[in-house]
Z-matrix of the N, CA and C atoms (Angstrom, degrees):
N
C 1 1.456
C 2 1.522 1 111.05
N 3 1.254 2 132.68 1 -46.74
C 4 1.444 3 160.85 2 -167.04
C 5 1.998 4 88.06 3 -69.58
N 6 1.250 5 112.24 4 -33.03
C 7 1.637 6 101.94 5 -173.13
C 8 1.657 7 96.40 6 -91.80
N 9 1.696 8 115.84 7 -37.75
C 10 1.417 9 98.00 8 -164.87
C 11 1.521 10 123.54 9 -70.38
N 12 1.808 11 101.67 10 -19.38
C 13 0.796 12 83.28 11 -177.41
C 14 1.581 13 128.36 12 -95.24
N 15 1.371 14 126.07 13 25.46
C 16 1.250 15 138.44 14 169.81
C 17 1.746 16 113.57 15 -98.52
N 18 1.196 17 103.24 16 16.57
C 19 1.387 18 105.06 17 -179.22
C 20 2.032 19 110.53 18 -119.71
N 21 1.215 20 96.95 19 104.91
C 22 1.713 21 107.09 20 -175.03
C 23 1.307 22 137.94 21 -65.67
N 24 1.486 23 110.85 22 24.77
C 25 1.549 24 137.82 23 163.74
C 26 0.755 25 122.23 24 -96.57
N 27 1.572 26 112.72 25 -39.96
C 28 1.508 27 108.47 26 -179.26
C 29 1.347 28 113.69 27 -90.66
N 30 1.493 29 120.75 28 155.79
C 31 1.580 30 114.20 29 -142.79
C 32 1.590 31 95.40 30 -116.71
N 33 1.642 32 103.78 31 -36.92
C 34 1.387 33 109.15 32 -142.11
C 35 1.741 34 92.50 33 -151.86
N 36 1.303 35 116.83 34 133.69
C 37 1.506 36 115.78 35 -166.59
C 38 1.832 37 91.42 36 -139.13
N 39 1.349 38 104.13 37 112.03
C 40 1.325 39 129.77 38 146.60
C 41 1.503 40 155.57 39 -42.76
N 42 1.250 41 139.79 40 41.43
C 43 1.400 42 118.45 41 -160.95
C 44 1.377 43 114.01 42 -83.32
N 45 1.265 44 117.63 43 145.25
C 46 1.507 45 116.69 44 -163.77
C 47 1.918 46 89.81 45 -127.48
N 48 1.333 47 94.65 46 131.27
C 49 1.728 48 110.93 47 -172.94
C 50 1.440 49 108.10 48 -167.05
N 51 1.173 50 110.12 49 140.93
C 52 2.194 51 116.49 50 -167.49
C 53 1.706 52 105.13 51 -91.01
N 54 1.317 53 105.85 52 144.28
C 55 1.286 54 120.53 53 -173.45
C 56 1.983 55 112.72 54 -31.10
N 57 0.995 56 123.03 55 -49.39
C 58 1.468 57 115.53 56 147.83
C 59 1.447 58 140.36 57 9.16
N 60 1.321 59 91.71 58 -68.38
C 61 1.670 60 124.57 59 174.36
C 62 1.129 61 128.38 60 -94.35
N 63 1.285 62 115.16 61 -4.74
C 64 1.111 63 141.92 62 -155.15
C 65 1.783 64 112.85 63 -70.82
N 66 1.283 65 109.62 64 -43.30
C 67 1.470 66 118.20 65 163.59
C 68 1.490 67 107.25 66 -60.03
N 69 1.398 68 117.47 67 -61.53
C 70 1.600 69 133.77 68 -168.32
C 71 1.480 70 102.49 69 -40.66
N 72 1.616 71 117.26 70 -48.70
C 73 1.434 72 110.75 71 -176.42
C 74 1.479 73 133.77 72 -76.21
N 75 1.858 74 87.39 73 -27.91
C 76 1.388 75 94.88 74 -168.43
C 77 1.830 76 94.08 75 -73.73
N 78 0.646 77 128.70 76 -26.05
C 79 1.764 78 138.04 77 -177.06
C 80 1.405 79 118.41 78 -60.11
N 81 1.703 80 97.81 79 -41.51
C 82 1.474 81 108.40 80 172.15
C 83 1.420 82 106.66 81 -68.19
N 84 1.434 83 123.65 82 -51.26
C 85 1.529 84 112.58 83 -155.00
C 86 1.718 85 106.08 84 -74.05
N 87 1.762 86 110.44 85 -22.03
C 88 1.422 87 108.37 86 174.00
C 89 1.232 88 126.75 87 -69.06
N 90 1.885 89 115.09 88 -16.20
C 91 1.057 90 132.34 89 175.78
C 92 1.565 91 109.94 90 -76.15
N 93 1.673 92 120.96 91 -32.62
C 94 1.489 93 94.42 92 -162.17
C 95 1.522 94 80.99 93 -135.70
N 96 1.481 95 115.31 94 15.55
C 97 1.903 96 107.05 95 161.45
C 98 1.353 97 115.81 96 39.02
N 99 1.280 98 126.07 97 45.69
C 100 1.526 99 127.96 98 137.75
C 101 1.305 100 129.69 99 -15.23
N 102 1.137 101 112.17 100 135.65
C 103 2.255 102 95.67 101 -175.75
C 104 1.666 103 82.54 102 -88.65
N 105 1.623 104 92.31 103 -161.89
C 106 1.205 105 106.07 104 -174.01
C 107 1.815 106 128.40 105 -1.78
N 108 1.308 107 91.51 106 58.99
C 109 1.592 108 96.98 107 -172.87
C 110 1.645 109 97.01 108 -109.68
N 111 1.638 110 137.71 109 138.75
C 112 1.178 111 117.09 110 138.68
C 113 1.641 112 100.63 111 -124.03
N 114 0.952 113 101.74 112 165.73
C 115 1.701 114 136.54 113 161.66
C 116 1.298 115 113.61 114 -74.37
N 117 1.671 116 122.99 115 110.49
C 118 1.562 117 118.67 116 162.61
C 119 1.390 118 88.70 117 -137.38
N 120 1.617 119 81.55 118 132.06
C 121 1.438 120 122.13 119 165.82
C 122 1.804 121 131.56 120 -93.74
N 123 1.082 122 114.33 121 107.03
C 124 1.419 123 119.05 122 149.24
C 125 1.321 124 136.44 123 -30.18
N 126 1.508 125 127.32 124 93.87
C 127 1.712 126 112.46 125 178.92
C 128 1.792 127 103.67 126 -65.70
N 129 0.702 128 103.58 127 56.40
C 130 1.936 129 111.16 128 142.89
C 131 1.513 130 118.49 129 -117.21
N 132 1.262 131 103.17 130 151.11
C 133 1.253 132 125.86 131 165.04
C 134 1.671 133 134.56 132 -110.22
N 135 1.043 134 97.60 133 -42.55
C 136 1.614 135 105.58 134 177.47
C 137 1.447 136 113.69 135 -120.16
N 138 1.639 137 116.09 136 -174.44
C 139 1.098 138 132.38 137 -179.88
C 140 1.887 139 116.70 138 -44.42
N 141 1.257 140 89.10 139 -58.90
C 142 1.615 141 117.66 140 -173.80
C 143 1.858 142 103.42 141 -58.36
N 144 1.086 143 104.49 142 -60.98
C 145 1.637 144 105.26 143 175.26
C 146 1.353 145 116.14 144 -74.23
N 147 1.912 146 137.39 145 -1.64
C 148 1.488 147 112.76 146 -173.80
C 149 1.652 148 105.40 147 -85.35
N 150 1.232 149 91.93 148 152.05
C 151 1.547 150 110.19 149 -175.41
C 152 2.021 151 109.16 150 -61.98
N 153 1.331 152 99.48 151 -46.92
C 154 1.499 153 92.54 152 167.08
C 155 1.262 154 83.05 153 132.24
N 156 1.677 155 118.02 154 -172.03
C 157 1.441 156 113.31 155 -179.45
C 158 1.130 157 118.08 156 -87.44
N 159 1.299 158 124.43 157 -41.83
C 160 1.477 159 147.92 158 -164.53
C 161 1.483 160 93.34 159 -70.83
N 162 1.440 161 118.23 160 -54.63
C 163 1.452 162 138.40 161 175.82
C 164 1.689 163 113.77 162 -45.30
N 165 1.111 164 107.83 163 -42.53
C 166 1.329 165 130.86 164 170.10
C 167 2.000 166 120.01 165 -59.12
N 168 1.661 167 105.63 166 -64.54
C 169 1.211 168 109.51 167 159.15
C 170 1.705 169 101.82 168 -46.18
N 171 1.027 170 142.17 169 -86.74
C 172 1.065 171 138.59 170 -152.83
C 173 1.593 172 130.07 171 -33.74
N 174 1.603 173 85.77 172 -51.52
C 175 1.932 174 96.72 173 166.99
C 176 1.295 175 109.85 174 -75.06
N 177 0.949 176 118.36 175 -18.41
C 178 1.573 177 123.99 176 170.37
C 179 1.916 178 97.80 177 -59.02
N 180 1.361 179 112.97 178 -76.92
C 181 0.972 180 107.69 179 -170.10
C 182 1.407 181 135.16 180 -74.73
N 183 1.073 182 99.09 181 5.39
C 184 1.786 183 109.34 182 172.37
C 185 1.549 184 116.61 183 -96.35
N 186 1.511 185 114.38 184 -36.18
C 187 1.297 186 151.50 185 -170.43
C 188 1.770 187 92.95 186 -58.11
N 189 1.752 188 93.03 187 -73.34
C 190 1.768 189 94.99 188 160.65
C 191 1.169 190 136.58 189 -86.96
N 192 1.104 191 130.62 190 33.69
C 193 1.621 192 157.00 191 153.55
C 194 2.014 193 83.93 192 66.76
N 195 1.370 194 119.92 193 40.92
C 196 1.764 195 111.27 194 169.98
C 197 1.404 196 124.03 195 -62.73
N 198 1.166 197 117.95 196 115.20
C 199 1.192 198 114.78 197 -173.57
C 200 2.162 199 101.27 198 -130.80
N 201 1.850 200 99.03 199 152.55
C 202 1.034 201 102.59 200 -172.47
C 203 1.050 202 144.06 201 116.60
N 204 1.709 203 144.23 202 -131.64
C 205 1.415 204 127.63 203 114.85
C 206 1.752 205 143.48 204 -77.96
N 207 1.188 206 104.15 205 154.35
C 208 1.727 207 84.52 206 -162.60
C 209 1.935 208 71.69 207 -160.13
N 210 1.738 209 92.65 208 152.27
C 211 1.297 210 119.00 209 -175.76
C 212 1.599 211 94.54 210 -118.53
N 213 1.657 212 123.03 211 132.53
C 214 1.151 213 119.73 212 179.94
C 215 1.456 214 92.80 213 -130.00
N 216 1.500 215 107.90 214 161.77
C 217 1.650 216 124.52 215 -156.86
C 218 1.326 217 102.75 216 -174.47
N 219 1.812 218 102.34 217 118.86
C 220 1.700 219 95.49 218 -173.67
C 221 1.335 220 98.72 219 -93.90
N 222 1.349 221 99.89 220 175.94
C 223 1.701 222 115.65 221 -167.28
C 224 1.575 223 105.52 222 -66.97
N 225 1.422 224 102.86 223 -51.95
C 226 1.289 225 122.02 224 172.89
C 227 1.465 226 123.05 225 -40.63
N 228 1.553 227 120.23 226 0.19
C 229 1.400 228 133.98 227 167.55
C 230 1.379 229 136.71 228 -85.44
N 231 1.495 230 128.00 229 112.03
C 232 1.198 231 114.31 230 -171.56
C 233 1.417 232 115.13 231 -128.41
N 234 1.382 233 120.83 232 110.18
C 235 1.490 234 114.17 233 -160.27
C 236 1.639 235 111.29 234 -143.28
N 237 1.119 236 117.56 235 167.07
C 238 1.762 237 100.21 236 165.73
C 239 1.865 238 92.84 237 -141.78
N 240 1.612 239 118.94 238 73.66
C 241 1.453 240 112.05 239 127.95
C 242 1.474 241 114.97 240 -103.40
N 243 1.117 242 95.94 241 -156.82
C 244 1.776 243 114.05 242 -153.17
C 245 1.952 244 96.19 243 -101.37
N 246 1.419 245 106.43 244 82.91
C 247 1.649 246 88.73 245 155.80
C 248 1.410 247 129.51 246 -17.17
N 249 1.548 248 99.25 247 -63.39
C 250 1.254 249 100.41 248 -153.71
C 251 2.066 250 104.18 249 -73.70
N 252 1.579 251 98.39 250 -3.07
C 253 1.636 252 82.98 251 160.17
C 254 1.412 253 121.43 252 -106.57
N 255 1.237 254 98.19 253 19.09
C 256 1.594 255 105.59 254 168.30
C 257 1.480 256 116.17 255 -80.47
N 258 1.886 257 104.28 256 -43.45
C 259 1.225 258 131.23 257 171.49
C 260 1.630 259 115.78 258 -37.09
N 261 1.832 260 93.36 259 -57.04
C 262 1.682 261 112.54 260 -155.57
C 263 1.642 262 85.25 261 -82.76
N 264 1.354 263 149.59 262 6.42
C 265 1.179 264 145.44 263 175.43
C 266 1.167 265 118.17 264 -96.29
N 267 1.593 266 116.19 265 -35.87
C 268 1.221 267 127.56 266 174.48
C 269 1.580 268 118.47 267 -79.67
N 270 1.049 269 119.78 268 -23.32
C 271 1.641 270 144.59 269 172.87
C 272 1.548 271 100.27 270 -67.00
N 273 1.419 272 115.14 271 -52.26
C 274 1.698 273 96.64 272 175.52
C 275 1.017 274 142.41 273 -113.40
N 276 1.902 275 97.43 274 8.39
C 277 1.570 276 113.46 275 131.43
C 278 1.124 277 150.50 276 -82.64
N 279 2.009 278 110.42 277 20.57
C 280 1.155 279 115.59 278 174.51
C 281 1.973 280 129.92 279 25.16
N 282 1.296 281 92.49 280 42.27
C 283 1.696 282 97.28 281 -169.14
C 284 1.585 283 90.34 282 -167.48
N 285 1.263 284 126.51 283 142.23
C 286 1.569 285 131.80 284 161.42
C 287 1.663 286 128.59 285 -39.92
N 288 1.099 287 115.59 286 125.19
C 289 1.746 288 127.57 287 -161.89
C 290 1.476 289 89.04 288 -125.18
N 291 1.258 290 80.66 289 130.75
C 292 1.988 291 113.59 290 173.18
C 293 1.862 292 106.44 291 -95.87
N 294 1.186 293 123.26 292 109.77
C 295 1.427 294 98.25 293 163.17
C 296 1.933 295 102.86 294 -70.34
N 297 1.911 296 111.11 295 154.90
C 298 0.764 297 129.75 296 -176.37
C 299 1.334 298 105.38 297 -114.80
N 300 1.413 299 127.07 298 158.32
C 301 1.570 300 139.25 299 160.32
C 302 1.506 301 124.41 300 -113.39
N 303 1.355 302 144.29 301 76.02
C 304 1.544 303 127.84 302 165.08
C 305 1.216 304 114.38 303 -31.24
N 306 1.594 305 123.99 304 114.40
C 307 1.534 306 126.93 305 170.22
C 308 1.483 307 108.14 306 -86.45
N 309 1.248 308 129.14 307 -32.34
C 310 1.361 309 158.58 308 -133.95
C 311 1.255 310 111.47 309 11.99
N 312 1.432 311 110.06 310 77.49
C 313 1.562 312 95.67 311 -176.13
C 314 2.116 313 81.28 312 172.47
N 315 1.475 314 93.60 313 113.80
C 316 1.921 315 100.23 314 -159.02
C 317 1.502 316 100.96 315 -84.80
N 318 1.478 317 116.11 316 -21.61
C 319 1.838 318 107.62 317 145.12
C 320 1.250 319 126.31 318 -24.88
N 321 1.223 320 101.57 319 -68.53
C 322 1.669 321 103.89 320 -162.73
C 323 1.470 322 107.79 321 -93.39
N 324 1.712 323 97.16 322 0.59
C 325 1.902 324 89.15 323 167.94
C 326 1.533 325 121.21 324 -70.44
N 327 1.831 326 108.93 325 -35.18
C 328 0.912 327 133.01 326 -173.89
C 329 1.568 328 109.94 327 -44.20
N 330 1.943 329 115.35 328 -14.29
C 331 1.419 330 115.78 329 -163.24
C 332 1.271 331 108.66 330 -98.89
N 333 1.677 332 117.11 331 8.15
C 334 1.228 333 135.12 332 174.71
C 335 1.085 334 141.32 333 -157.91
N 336 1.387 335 132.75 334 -170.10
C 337 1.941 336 111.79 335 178.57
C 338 1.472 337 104.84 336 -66.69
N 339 1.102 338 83.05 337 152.24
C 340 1.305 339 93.45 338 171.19
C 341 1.472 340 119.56 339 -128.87
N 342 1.430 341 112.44 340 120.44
C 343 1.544 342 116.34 341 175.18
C 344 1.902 343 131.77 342 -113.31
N 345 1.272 344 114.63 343 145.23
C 346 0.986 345 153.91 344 -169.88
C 347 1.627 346 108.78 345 -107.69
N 348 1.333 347 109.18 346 124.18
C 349 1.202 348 118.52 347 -159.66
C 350 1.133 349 117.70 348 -169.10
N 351 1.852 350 133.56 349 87.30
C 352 1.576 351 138.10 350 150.30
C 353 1.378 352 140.56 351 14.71
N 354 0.971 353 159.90 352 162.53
C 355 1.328 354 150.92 353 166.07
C 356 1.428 355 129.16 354 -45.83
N 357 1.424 356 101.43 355 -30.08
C 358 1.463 357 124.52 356 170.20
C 359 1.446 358 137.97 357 -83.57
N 360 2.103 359 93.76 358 9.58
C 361 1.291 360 92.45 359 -159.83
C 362 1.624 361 138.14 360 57.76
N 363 1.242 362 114.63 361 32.10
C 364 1.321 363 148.12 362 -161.45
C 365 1.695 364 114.22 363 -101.72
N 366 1.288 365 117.14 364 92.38
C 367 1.431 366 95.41 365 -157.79
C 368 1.825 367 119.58 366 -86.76
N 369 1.480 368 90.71 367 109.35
C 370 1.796 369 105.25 368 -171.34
C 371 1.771 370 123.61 369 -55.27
N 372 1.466 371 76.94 370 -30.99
C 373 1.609 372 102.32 371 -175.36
C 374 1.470 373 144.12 372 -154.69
N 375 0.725 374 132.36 373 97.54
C 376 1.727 375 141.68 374 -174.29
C 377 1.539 376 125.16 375 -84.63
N 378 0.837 377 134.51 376 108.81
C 379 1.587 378 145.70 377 175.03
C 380 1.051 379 118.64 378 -118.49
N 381 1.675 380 141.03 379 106.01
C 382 0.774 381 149.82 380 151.04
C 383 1.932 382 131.00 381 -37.26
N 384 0.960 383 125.20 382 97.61
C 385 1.622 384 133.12 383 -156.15
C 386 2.043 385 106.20 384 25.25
N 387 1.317 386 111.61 385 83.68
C 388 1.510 387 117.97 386 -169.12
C 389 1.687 388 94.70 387 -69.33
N 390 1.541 389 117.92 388 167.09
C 391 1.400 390 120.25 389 139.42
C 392 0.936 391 138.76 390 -24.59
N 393 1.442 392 92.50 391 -69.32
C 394 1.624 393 138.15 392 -154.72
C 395 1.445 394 112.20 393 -127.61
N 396 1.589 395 131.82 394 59.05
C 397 1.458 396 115.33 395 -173.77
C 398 1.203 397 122.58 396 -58.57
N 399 1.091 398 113.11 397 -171.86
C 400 1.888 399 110.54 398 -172.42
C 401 1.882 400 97.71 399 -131.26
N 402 1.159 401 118.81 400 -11.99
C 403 1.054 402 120.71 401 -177.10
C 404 1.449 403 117.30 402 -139.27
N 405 1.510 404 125.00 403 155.67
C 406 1.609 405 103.78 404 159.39
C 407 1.443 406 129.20 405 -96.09
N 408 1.545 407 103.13 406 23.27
C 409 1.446 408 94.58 407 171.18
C 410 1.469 409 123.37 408 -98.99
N 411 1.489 410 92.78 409 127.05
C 412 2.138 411 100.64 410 173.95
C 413 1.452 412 109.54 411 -74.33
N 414 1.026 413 114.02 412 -175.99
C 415 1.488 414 157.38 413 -167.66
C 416 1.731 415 99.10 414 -131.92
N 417 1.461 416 93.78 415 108.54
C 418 1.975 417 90.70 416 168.84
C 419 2.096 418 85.24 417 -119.41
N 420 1.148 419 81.70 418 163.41
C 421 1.369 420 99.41 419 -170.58
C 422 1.703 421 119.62 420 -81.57
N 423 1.249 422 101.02 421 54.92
C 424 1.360 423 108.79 422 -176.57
C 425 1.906 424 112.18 423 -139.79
N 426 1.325 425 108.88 424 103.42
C 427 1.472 426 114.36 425 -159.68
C 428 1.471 427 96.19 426 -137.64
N 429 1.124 428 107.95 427 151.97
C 430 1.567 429 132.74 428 165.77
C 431 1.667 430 120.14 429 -102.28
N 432 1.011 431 131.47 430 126.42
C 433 1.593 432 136.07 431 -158.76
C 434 1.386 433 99.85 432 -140.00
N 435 1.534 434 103.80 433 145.99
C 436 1.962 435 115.61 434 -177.28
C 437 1.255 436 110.37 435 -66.15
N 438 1.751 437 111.69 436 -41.14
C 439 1.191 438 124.67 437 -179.19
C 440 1.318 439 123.18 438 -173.64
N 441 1.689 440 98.93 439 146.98
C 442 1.822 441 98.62 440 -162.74
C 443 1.690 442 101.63 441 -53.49
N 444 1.379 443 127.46 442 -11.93
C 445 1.463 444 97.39 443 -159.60
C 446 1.464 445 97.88 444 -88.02
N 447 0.833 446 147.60 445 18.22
C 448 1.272 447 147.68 446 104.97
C 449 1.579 448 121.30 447 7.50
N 450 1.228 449 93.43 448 -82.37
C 451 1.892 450 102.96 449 167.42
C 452 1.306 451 110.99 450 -54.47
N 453 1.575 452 113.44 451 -52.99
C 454 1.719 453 107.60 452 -172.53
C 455 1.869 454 114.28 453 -33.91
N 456 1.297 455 93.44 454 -46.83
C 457 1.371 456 127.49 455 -167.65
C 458 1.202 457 108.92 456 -53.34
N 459 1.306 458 97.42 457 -66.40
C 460 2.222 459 105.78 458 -175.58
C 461 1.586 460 98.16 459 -56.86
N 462 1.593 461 110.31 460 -34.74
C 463 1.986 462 90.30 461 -166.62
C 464 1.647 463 102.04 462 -94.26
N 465 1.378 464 133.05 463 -0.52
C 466 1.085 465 113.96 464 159.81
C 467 1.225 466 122.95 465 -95.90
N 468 1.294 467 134.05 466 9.04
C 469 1.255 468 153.96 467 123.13
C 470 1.439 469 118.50 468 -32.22
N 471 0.989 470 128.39 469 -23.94
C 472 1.312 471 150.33 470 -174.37
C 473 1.858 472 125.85 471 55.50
N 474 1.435 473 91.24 472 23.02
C 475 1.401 474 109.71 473 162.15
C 476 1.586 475 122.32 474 -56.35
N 477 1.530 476 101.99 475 146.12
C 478 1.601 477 101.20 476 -176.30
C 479 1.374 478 117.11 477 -57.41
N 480 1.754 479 111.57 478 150.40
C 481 1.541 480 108.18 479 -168.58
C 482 1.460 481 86.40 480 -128.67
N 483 1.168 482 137.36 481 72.67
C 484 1.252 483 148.47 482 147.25
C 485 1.693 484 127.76 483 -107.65
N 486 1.058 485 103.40 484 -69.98
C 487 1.299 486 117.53 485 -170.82
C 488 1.734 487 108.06 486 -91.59
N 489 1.397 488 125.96 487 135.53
C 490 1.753 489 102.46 488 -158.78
C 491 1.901 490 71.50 489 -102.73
N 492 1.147 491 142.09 490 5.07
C 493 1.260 492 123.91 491 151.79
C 494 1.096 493 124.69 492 -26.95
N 495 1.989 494 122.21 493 -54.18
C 496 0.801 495 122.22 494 -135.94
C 497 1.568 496 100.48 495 -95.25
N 498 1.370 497 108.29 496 -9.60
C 499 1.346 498 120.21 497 -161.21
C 500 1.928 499 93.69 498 -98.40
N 501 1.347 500 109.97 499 -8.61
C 502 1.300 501 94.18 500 -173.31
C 503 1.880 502 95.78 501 -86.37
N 504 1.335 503 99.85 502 -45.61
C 505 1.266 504 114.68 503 159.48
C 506 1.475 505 129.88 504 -6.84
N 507 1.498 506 108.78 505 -65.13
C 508 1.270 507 138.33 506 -170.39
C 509 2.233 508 93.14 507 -81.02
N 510 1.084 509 110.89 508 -50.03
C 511 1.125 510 128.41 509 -179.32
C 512 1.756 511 121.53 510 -44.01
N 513 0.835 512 105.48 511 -34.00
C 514 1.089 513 131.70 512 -167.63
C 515 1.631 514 109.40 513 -78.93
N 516 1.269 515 109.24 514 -38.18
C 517 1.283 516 131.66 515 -159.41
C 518 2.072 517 108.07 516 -94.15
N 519 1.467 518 95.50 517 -13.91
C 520 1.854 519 110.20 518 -164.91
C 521 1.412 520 74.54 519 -102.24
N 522 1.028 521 130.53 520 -50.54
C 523 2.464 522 102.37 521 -153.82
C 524 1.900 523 92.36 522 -159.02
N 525 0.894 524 114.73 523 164.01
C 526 1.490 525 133.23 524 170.21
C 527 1.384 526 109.70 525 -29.47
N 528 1.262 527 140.65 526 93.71
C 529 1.737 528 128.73 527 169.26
C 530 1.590 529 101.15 528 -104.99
N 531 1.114 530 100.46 529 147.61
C 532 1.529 531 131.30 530 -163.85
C 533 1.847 532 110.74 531 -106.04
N 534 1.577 533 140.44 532 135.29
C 535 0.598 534 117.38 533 -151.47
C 536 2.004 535 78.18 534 -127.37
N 537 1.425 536 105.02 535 155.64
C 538 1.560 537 92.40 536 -167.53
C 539 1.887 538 85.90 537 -132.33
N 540 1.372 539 103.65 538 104.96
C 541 2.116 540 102.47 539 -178.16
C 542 1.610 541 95.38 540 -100.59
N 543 1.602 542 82.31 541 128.16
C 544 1.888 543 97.99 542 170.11
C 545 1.073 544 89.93 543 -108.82
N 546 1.120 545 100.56 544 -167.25
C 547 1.950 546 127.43 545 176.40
C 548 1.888 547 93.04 546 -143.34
N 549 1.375 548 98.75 547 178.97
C 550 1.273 549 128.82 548 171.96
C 551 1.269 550 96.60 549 105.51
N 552 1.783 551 119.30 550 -145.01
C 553 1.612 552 120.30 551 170.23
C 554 1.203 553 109.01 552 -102.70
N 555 1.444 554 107.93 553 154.94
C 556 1.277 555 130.38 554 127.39
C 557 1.223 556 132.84 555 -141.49
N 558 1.134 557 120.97 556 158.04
C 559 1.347 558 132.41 557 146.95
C 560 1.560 559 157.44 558 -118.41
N 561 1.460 560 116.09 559 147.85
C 562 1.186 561 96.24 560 -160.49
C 563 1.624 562 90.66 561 -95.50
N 564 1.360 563 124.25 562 124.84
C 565 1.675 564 141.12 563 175.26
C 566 1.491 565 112.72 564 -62.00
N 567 1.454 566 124.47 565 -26.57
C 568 1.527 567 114.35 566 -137.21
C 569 1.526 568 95.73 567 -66.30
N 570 1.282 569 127.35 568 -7.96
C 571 1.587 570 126.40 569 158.21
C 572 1.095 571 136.75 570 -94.25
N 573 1.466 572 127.64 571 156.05
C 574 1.353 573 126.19 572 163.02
C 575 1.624 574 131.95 573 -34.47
N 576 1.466 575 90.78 574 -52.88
C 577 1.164 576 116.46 575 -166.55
C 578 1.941 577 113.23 576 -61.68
N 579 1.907 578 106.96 577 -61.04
C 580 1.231 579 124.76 578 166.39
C 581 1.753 580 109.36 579 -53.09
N 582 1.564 581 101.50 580 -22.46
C 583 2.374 582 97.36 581 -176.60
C 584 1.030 583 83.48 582 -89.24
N 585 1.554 584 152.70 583 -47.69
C 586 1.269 585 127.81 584 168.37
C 587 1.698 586 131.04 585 -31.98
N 588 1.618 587 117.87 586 -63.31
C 589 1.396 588 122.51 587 -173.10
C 590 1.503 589 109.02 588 -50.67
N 591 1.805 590 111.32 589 -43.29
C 592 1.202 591 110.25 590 -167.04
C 593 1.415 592 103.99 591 -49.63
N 594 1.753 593 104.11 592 -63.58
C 595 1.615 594 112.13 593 -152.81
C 596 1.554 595 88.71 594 -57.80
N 597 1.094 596 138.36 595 0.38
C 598 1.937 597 124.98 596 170.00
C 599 1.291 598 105.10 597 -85.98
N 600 1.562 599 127.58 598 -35.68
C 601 1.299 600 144.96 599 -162.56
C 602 1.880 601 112.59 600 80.65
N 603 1.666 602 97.71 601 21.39
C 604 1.749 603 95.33 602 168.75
C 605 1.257 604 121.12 603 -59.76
N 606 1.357 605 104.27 604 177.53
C 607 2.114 606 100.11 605 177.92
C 608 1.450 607 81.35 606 -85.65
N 609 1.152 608 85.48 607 170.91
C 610 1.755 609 127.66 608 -175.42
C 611 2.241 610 87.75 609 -58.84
């Protein structure tokens, strides 16, 4: 949050979270007053009613009539490169950029997409958590897109709206996607286990 909002493109910053949480967030953003931040909420509550993630972007973006380009980033992300050279990557590849992660180690690729990608950073191939990957590079959930209707698209398609893997997946396959490899850490949080290593500062 602390990076987006020093970056002067982006206009308007989103968090999307279901009625549930709904106190928890609004509390946070009064606590550390983000500019251009709002809060949209999901009428779900539980397991059974959430829309999913992908599902989520979507009501997000219809909800606020978003149209265009838009950079999406799940919560569940914890990293320290430079947005804004994720940004300046996608800008002069005129085509959608994936940030990437080297795990080096095709175990723990297996716990996510997995991508395949040319000399050009060209992404050849996408697999959503494979068997058998072919590479060790993941997919963390932080991408730049021409335009949300993009999303409209994949869920009236009736593609899964859970995992935005699957949508990068699918993505890949409609126009040129670009694959953008940092280094340093990250992690993916959505567990106990991975919010543990971070707060130690272990590798992934």
């Amino acid at each position: 949050m602390e990076q987006l909002q020093q970056i002067d493109g982006i206009e308007q910053i989103y968090v999307s979270t279901n009625k549930k949480f709904e106190s928890q967030f609004s509390e946070w953003l009064r606590n550390y007053g983000f500019r251009k931040t709002k809060i949209v909420i999901e009428n779900t509550g539980s397991e059974e009613e959430k829309l999913g993630a992908v599902g989520g972007i979507n009501f997000t973006i219809k909800k606020e009539n978003i149209e265009g380009e838009c950079l999406i980033v799940a919560g569940d992300n914890l990293f320290d490169f430079s947005i804004k050279d994720l940004i300046s990557e996608y800008k002069k590849r005129k085509n959608p950029v994936l940030a990437v992660f080297d795990v080096k180690d095709k175990e723990k690729a297996r716990l996510y997409g997995n991508v395949e990608a040319d000399k050009n950073m060209l992404i050849t191939k996408f697999v959503e958590k494979p068997p058998e990957p072919k590479s060790t590079l993941i997919a963390t959930c932080c991408f730049v897109i021409p335009s949300t209707a993009l999303v409209k698209k994949y869920i009236d398609e009736g593609n899964n709206r859970d995992s935005p893997g699957f949508f990068n997946q699918w993505l890949y396959r409609q126009m040129p996607y670009f694959a953008y490899a940092f280094s340093g850490k990250w992690y993916d949080i959505g567990d106990f286990d991975s919010l543990e290593k971070a707060k130690s500062g272990n590798d992934l």
